[in-house]
PDB file of N, CA, C and O in Angstrom:
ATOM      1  N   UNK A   1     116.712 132.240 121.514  1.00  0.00           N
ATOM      2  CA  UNK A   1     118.075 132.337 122.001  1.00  0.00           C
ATOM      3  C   UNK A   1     118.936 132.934 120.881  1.00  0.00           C
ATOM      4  O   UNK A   1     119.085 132.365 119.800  1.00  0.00           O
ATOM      5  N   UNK A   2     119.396 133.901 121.141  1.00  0.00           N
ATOM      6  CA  UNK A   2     120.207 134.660 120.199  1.00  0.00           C
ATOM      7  C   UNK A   2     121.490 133.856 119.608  1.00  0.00           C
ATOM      8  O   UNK A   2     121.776 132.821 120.210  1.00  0.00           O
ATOM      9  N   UNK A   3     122.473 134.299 118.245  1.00  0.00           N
ATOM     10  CA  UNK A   3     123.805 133.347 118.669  1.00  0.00           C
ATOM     11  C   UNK A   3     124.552 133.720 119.351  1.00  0.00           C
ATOM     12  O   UNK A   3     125.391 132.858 119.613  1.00  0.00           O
ATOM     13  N   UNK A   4     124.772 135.037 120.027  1.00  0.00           N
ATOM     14  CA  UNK A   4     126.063 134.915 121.293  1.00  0.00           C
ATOM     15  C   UNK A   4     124.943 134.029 122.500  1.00  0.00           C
ATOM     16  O   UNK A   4     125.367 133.477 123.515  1.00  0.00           O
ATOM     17  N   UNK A   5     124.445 134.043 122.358  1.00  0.00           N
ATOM     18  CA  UNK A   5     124.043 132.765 123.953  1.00  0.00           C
ATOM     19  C   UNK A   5     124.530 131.595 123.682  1.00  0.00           C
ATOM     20  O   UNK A   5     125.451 130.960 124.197  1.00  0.00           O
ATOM     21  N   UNK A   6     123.578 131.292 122.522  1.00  0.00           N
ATOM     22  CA  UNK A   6     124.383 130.343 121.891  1.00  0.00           C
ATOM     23  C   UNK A   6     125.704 129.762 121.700  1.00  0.00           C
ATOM     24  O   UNK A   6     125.919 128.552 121.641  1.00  0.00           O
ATOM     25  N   UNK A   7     126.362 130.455 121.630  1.00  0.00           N
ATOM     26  CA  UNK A   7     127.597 130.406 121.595  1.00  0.00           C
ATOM     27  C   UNK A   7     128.172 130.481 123.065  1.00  0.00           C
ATOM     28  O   UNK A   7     129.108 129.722 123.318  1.00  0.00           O
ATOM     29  N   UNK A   8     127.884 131.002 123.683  1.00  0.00           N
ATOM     30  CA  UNK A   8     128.584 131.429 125.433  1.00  0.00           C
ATOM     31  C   UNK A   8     128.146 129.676 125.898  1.00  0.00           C
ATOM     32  O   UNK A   8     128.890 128.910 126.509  1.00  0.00           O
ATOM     33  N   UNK A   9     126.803 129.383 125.422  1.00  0.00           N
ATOM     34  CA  UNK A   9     126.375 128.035 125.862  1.00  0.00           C
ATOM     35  C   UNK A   9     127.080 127.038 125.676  1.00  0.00           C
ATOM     36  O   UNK A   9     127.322 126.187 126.532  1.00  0.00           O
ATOM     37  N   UNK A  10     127.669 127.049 123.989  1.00  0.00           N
ATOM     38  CA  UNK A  10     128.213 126.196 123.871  1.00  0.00           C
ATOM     39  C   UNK A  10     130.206 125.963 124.669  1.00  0.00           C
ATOM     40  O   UNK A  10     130.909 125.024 125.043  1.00  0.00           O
ATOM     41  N   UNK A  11     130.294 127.095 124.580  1.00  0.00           N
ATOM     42  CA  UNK A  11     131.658 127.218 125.274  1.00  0.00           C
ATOM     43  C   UNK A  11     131.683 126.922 126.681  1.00  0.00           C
ATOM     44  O   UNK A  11     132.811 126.629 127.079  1.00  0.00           O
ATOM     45  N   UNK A  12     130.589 126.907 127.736  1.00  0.00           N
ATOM     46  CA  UNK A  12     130.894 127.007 128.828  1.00  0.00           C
ATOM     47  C   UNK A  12     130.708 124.719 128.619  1.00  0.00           C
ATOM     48  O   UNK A  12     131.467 123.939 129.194  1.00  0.00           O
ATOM     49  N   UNK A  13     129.871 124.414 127.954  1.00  0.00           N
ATOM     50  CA  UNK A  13     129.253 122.902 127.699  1.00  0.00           C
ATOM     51  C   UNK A  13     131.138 122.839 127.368  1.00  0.00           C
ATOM     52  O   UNK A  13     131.724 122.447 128.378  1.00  0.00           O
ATOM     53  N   UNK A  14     131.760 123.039 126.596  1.00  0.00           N
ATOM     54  CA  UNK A  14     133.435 122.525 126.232  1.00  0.00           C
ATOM     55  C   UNK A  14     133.858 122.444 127.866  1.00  0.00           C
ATOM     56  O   UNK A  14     134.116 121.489 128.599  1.00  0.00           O
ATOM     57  N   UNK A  15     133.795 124.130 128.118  1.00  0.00           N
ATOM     58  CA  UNK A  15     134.586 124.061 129.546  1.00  0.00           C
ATOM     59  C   UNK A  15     134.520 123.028 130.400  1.00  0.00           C
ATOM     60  O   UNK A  15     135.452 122.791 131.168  1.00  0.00           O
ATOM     61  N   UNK A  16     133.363 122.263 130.362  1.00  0.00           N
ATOM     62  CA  UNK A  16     132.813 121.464 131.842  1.00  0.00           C
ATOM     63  C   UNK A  16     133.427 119.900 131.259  1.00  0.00           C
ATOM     64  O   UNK A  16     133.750 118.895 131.893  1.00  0.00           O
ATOM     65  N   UNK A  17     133.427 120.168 129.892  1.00  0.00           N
ATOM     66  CA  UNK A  17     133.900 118.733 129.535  1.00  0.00           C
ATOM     67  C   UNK A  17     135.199 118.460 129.946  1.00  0.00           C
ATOM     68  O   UNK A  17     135.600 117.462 130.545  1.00  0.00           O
ATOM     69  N   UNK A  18     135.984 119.690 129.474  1.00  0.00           N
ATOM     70  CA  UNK A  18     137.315 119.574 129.876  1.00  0.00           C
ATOM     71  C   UNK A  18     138.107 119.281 131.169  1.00  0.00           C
ATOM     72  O   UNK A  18     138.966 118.427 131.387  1.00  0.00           O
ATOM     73  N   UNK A  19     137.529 120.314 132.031  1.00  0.00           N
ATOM     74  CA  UNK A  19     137.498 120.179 133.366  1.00  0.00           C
ATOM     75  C   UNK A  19     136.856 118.837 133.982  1.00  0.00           C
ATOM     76  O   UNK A  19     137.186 118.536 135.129  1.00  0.00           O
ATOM     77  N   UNK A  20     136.068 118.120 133.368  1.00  0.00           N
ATOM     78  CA  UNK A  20     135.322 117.292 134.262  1.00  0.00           C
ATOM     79  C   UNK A  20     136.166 116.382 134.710  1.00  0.00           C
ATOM     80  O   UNK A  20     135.837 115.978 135.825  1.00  0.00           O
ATOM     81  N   UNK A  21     137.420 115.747 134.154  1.00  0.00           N
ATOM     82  CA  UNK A  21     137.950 114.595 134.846  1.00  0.00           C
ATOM     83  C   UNK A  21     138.992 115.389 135.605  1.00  0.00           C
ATOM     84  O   UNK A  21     139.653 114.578 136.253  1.00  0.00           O
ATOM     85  N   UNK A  22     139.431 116.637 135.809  1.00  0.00           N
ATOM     86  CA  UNK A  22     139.815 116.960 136.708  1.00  0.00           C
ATOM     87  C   UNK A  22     139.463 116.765 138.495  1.00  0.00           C
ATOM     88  O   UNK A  22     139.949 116.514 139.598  1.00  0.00           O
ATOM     89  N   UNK A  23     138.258 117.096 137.755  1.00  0.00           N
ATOM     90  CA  UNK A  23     137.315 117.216 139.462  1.00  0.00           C
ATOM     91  C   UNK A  23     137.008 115.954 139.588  1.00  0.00           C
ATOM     92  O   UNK A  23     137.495 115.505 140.626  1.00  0.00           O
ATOM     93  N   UNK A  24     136.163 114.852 138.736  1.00  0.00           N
ATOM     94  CA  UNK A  24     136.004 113.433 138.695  1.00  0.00           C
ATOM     95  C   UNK A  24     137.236 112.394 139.203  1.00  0.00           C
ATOM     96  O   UNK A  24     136.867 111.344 139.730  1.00  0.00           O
ATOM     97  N   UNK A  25     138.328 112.583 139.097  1.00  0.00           N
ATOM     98  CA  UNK A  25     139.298 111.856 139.383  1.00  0.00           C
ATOM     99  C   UNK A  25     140.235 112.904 139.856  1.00  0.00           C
ATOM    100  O   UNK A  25     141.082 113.133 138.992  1.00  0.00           O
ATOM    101  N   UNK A  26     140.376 113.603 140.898  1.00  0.00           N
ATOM    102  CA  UNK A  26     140.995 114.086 141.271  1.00  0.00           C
ATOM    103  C   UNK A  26     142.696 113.708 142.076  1.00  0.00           C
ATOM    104  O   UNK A  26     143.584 114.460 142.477  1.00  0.00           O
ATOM    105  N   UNK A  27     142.559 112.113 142.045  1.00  0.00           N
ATOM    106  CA  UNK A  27     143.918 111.549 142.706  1.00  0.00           C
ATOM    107  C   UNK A  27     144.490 110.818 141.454  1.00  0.00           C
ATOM    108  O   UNK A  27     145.487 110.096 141.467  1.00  0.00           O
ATOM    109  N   UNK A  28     143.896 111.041 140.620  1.00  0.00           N
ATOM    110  CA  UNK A  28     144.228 110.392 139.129  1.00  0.00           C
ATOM    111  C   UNK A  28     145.661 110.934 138.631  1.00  0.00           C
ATOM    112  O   UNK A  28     145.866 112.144 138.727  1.00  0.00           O
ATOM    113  N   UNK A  29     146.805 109.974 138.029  1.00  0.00           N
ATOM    114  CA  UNK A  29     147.783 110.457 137.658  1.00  0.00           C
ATOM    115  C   UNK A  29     147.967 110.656 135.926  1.00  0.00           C
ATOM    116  O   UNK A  29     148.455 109.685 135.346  1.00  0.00           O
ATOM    117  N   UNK A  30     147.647 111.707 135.195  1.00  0.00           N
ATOM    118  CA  UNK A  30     147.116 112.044 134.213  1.00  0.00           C
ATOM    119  C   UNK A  30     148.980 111.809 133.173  1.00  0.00           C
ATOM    120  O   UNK A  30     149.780 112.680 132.832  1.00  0.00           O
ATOM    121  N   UNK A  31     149.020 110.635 133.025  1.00  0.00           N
ATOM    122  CA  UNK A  31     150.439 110.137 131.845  1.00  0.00           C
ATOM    123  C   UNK A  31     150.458 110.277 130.578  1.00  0.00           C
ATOM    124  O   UNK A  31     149.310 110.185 130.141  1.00  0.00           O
ATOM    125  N   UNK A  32     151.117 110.433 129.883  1.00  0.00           N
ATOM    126  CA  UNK A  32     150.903 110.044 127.961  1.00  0.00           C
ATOM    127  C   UNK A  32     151.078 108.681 127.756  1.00  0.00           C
ATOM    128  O   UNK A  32     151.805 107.898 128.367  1.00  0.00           O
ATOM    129  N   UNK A  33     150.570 108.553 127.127  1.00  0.00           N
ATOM    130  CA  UNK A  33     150.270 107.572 126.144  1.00  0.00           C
ATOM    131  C   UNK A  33     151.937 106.822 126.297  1.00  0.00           C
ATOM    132  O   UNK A  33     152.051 105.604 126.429  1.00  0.00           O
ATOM    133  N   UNK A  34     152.794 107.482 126.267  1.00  0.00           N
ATOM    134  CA  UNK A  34     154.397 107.212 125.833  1.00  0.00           C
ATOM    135  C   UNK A  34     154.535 106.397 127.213  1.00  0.00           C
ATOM    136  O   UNK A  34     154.773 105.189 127.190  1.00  0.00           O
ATOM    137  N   UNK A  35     154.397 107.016 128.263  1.00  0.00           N
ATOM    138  CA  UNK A  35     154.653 106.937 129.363  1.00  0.00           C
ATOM    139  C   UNK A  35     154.397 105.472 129.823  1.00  0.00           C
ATOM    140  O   UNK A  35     155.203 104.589 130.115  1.00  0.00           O
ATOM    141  N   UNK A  36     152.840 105.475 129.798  1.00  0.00           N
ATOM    142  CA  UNK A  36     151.944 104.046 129.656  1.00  0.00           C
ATOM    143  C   UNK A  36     152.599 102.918 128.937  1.00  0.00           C
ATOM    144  O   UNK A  36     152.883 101.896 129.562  1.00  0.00           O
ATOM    145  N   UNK A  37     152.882 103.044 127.549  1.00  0.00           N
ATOM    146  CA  UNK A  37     153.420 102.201 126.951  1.00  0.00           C
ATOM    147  C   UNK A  37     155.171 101.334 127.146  1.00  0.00           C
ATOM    148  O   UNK A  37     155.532 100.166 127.002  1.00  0.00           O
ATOM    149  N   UNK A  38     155.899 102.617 127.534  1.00  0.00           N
ATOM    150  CA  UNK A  38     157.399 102.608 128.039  1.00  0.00           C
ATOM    151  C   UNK A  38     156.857 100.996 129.721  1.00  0.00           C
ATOM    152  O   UNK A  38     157.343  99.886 129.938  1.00  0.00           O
ATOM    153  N   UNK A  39     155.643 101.838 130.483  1.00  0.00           N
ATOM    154  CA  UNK A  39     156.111 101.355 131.572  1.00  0.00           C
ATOM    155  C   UNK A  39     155.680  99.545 131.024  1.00  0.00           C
ATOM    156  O   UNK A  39     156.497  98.636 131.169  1.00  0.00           O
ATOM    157  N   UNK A  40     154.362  99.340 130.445  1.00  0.00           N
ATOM    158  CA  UNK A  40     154.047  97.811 129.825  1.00  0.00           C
ATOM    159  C   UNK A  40     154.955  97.343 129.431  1.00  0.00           C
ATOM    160  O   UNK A  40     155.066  96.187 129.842  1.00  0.00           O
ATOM    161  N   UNK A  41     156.041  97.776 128.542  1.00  0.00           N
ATOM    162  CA  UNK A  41     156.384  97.042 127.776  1.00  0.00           C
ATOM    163  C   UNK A  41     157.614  97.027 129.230  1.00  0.00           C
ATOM    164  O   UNK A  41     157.681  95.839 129.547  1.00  0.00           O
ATOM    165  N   UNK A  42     158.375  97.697 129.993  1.00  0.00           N
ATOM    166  CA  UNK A  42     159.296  96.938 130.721  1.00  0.00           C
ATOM    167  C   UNK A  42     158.323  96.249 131.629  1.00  0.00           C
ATOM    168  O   UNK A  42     158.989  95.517 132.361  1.00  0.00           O
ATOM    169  N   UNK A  43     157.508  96.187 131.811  1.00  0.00           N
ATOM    170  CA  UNK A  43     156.521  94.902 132.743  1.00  0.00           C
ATOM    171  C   UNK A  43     156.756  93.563 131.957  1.00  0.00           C
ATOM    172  O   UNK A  43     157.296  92.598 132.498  1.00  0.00           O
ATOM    173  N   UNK A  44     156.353  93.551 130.738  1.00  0.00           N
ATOM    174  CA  UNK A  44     156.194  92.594 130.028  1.00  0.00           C
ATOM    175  C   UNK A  44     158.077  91.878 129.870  1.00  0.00           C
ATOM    176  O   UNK A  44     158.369  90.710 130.128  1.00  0.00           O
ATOM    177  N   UNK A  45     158.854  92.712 129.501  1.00  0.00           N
ATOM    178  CA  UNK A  45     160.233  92.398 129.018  1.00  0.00           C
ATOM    179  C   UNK A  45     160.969  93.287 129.881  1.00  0.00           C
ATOM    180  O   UNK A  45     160.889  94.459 129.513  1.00  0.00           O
ATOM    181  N   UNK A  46     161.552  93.125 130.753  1.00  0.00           N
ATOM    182  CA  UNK A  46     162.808  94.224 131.745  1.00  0.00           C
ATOM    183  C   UNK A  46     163.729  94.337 130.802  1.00  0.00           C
ATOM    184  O   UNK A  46     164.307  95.410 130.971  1.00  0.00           O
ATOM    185  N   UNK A  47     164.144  93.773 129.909  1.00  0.00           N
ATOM    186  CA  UNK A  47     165.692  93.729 129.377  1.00  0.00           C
ATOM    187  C   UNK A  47     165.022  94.214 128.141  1.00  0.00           C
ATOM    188  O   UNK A  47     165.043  93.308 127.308  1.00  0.00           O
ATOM    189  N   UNK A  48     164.661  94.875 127.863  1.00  0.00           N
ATOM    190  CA  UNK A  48     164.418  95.314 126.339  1.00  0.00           C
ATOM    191  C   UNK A  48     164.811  96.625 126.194  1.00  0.00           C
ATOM    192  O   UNK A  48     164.698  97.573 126.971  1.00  0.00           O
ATOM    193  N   UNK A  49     165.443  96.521 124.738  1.00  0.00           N
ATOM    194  CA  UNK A  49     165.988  97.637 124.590  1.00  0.00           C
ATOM    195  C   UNK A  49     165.534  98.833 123.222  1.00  0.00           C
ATOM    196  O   UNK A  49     165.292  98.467 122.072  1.00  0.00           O
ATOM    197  N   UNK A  50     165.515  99.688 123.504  1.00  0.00           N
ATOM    198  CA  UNK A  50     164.576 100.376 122.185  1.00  0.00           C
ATOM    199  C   UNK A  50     165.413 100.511 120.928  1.00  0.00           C
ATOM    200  O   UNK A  50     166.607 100.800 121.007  1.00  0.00           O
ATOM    201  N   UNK A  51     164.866 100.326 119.885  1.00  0.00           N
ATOM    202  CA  UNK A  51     166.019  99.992 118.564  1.00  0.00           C
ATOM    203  C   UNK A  51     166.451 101.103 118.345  1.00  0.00           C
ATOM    204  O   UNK A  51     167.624 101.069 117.974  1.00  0.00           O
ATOM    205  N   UNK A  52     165.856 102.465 118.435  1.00  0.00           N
ATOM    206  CA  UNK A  52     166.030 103.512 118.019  1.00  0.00           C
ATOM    207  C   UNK A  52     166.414 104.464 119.427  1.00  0.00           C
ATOM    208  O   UNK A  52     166.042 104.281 120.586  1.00  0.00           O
ATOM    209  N   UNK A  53     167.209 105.431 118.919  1.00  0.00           N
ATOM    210  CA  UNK A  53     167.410 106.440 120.094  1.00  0.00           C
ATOM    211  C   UNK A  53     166.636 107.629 118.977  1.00  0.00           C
ATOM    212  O   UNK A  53     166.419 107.577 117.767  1.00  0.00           O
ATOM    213  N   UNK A  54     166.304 108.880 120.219  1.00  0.00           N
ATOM    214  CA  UNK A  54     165.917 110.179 119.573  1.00  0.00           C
ATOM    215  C   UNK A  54     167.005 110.647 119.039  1.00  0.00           C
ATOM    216  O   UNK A  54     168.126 110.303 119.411  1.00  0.00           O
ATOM    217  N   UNK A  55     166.769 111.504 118.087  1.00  0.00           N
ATOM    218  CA  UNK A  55     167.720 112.714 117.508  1.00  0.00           C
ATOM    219  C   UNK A  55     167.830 113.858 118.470  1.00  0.00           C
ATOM    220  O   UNK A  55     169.011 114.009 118.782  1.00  0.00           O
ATOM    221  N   UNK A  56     166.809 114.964 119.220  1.00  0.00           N
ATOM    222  CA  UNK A  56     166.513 115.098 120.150  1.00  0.00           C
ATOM    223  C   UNK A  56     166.169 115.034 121.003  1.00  0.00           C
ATOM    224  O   UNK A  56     165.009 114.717 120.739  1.00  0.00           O
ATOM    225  N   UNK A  57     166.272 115.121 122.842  1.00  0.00           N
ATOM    226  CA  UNK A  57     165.411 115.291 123.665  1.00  0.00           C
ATOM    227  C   UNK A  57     165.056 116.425 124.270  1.00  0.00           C
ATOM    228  O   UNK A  57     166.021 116.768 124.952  1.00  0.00           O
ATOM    229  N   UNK A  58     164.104 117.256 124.393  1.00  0.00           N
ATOM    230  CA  UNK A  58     163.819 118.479 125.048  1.00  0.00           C
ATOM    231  C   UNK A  58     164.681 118.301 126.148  1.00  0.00           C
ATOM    232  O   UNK A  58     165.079 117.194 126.510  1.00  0.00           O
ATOM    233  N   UNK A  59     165.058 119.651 126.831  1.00  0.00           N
ATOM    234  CA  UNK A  59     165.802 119.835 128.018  1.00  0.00           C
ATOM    235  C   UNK A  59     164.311 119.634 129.482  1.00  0.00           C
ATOM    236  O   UNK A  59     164.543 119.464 130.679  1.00  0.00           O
ATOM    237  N   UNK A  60     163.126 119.715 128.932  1.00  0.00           N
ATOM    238  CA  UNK A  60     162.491 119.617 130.289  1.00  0.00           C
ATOM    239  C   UNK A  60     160.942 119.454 129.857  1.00  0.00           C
ATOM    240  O   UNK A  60     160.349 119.878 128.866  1.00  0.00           O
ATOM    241  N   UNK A  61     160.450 118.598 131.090  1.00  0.00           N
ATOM    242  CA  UNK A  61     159.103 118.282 130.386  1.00  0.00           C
ATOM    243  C   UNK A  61     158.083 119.868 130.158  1.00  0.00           C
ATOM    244  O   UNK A  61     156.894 120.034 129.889  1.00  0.00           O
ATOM    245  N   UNK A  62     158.845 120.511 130.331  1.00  0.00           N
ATOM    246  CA  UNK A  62     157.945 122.312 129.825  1.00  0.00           C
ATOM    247  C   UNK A  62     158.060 122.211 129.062  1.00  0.00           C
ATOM    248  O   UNK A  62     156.959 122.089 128.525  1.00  0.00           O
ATOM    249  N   UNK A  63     159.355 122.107 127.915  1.00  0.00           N
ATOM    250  CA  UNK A  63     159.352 122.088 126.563  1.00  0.00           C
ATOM    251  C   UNK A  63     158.901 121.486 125.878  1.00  0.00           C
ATOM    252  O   UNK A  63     158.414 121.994 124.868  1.00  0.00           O
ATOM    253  N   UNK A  64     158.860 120.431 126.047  1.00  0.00           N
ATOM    254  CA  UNK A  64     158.092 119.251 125.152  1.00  0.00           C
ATOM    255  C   UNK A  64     156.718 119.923 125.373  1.00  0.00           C
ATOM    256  O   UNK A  64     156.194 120.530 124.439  1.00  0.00           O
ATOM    257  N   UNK A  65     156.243 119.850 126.330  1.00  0.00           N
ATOM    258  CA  UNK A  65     154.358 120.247 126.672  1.00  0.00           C
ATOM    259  C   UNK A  65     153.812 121.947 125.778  1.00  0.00           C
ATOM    260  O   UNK A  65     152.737 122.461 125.469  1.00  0.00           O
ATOM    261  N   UNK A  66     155.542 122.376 125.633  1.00  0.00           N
ATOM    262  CA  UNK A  66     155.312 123.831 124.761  1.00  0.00           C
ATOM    263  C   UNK A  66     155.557 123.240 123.344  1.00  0.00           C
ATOM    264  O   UNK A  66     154.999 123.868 122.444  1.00  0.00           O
ATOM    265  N   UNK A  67     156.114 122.409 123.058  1.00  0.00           N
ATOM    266  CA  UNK A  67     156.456 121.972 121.725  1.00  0.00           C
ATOM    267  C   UNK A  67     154.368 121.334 121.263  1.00  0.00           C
ATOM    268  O   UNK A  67     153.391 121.761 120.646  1.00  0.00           O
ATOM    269  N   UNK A  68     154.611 120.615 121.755  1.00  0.00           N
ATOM    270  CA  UNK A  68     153.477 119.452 121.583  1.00  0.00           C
ATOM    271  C   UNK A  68     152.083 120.350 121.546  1.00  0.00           C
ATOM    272  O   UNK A  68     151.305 120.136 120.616  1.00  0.00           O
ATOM    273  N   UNK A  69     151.753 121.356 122.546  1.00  0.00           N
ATOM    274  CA  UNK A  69     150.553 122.850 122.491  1.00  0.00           C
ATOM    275  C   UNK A  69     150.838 123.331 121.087  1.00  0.00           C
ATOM    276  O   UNK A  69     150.080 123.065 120.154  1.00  0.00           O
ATOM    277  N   UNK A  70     152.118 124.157 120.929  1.00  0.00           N
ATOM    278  CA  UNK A  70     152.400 124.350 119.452  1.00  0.00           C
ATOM    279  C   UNK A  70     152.159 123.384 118.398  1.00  0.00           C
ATOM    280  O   UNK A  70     151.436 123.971 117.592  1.00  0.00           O
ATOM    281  N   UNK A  71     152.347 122.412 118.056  1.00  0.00           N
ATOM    282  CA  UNK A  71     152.330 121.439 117.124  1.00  0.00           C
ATOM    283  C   UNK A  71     150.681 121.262 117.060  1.00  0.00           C
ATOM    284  O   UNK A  71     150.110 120.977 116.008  1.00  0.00           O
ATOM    285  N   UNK A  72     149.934 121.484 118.418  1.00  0.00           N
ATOM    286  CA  UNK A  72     148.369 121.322 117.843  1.00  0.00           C
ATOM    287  C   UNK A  72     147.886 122.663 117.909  1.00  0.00           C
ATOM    288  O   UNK A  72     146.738 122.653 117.464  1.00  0.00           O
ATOM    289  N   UNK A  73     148.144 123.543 118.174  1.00  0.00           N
ATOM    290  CA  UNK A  73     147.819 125.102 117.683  1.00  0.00           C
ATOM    291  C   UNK A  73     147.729 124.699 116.233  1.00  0.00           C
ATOM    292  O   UNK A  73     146.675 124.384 115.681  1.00  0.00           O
ATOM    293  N   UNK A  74     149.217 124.738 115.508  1.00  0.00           N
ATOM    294  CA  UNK A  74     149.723 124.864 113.938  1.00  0.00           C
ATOM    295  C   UNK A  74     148.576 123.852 113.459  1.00  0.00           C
ATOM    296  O   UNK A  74     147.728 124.463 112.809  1.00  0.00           O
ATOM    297  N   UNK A  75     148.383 122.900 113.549  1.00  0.00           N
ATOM    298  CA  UNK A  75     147.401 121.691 113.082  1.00  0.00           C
ATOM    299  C   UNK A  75     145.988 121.919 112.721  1.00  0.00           C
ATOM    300  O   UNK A  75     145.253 121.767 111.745  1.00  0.00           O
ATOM    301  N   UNK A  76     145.911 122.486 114.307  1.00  0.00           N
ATOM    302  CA  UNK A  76     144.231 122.965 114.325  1.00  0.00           C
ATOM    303  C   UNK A  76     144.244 124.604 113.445  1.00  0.00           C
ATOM    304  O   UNK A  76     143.192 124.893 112.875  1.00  0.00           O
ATOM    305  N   UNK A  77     145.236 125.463 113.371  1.00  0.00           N
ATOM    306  CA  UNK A  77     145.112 126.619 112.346  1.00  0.00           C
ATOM    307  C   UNK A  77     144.913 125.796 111.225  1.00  0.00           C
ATOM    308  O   UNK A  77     143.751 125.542 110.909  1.00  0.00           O
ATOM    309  N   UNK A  78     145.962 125.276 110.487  1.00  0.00           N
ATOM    310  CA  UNK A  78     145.808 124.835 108.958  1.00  0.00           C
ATOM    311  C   UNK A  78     144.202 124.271 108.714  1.00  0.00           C
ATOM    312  O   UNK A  78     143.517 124.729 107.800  1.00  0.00           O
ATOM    313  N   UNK A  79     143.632 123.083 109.771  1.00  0.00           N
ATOM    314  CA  UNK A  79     142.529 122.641 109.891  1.00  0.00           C
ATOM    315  C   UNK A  79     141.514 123.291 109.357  1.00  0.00           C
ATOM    316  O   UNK A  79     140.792 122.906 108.437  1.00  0.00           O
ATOM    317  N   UNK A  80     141.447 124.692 110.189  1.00  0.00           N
ATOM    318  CA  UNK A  80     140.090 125.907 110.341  1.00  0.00           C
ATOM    319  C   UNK A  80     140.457 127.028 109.235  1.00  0.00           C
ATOM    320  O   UNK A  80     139.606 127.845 108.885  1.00  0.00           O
ATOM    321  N   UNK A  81     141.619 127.027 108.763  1.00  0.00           N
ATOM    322  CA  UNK A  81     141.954 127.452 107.613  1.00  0.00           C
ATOM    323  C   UNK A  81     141.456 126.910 106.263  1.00  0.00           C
ATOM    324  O   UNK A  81     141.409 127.631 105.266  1.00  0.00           O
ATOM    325  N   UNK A  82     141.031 125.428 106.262  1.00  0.00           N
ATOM    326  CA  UNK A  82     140.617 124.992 105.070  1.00  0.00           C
ATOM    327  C   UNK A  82     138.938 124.981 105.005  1.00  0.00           C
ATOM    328  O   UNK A  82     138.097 125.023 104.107  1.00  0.00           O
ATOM    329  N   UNK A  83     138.932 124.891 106.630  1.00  0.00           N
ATOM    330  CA  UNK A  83     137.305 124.524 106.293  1.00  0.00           C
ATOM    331  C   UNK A  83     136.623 125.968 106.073  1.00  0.00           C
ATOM    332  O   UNK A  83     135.684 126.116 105.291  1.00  0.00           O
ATOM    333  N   UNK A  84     137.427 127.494 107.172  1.00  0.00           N
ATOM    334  CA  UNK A  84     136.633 128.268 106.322  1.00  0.00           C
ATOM    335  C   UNK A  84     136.608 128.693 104.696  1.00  0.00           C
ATOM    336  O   UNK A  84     135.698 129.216 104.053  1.00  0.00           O
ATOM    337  N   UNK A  85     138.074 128.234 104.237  1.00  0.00           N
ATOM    338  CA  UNK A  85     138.214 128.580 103.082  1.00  0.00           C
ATOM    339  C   UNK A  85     137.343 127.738 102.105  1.00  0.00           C
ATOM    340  O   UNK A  85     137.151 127.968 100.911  1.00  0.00           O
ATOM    341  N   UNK A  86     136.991 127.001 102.646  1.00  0.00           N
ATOM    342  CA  UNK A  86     136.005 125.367 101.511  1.00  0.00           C
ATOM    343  C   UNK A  86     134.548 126.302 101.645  1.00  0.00           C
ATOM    344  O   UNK A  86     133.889 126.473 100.620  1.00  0.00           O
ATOM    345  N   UNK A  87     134.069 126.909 102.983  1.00  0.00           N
ATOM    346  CA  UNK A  87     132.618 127.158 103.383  1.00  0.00           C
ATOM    347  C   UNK A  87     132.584 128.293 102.501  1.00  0.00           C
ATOM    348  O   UNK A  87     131.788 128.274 101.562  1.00  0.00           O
ATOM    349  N   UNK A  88     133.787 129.856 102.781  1.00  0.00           N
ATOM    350  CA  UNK A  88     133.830 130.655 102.031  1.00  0.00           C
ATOM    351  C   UNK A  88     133.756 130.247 100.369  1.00  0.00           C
ATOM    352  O   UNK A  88     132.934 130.786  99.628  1.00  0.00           O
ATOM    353  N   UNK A  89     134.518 129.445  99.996  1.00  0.00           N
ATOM    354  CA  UNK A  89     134.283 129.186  98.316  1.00  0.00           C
ATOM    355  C   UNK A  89     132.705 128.802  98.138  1.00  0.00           C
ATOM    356  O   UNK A  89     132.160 129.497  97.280  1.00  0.00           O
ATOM    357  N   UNK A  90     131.974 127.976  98.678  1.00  0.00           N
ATOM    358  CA  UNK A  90     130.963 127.710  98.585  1.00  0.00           C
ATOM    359  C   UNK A  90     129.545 128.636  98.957  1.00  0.00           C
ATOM    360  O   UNK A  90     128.352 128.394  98.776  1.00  0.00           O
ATOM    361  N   UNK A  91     130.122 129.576  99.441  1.00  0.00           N
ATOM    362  CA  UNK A  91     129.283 130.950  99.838  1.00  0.00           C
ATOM    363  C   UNK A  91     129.547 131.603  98.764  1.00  0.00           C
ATOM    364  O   UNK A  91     128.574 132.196  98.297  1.00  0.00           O
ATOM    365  N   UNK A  92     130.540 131.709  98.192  1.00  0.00           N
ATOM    366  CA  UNK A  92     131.043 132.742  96.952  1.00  0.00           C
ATOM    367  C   UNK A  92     129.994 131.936  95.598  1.00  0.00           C
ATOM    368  O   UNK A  92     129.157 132.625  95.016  1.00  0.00           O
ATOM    369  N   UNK A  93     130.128 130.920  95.351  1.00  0.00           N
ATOM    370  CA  UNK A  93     129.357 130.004  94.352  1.00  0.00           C
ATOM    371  C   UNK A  93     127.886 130.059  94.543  1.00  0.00           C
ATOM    372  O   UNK A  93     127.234 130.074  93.499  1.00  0.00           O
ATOM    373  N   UNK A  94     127.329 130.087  95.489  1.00  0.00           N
ATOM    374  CA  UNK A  94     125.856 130.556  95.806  1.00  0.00           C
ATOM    375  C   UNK A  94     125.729 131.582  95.026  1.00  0.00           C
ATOM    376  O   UNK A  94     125.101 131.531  93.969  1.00  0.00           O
ATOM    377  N   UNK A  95     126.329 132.652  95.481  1.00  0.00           N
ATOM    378  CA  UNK A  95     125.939 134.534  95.017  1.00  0.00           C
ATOM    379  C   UNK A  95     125.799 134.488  93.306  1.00  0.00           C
ATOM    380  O   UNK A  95     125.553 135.518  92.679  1.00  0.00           O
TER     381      UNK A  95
END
């Protein structure tokens, strides 16, 4: 198996992961974490009040979902930025 198969293999194996609870739970209501937690804690306490307010709130849940994509784009660059730069130094030290 060559590495582009290899590779096509491994990408389509991501795809199916990703997708899978789409199709698996299809009446499933897919929340954050925030969401979940906001609704427990007024289950648990109705009258509670959060100590803190935001500094901002996005104008719409697009923005936030464009903010939050961006914020793990930037993350995962710096990420793959170090590790090729660690693999590259260590390829350079071989020669």
């Amino acid at each position: 198996m060559s590495s582009a198969q290899k590779n096509l293999f491994l990408l389509l194996i991501v795809i199916l992961l990703a997708a899978a609870p789409f199709f698996l739970h299809r009446s499933a209501e897919f929340a954050g974490a925030d969401d979940r937690a906001e609704e427990a804690i007024t289950q648990i306490r109705p009258d509670y009040e959060p100590w803190f307010k935001p500094v901002w709130e996005p104008p719409s849940g697009e923005v936030e979902t464009f903010l939050f994509a961006t914020q793990a784009a930037i993350g995962s660059g710096i990420v793959c930025y170090f590790l090729g730069y660690s693999k590259g130094k260590k390829h350079r030290e071989q020669k």
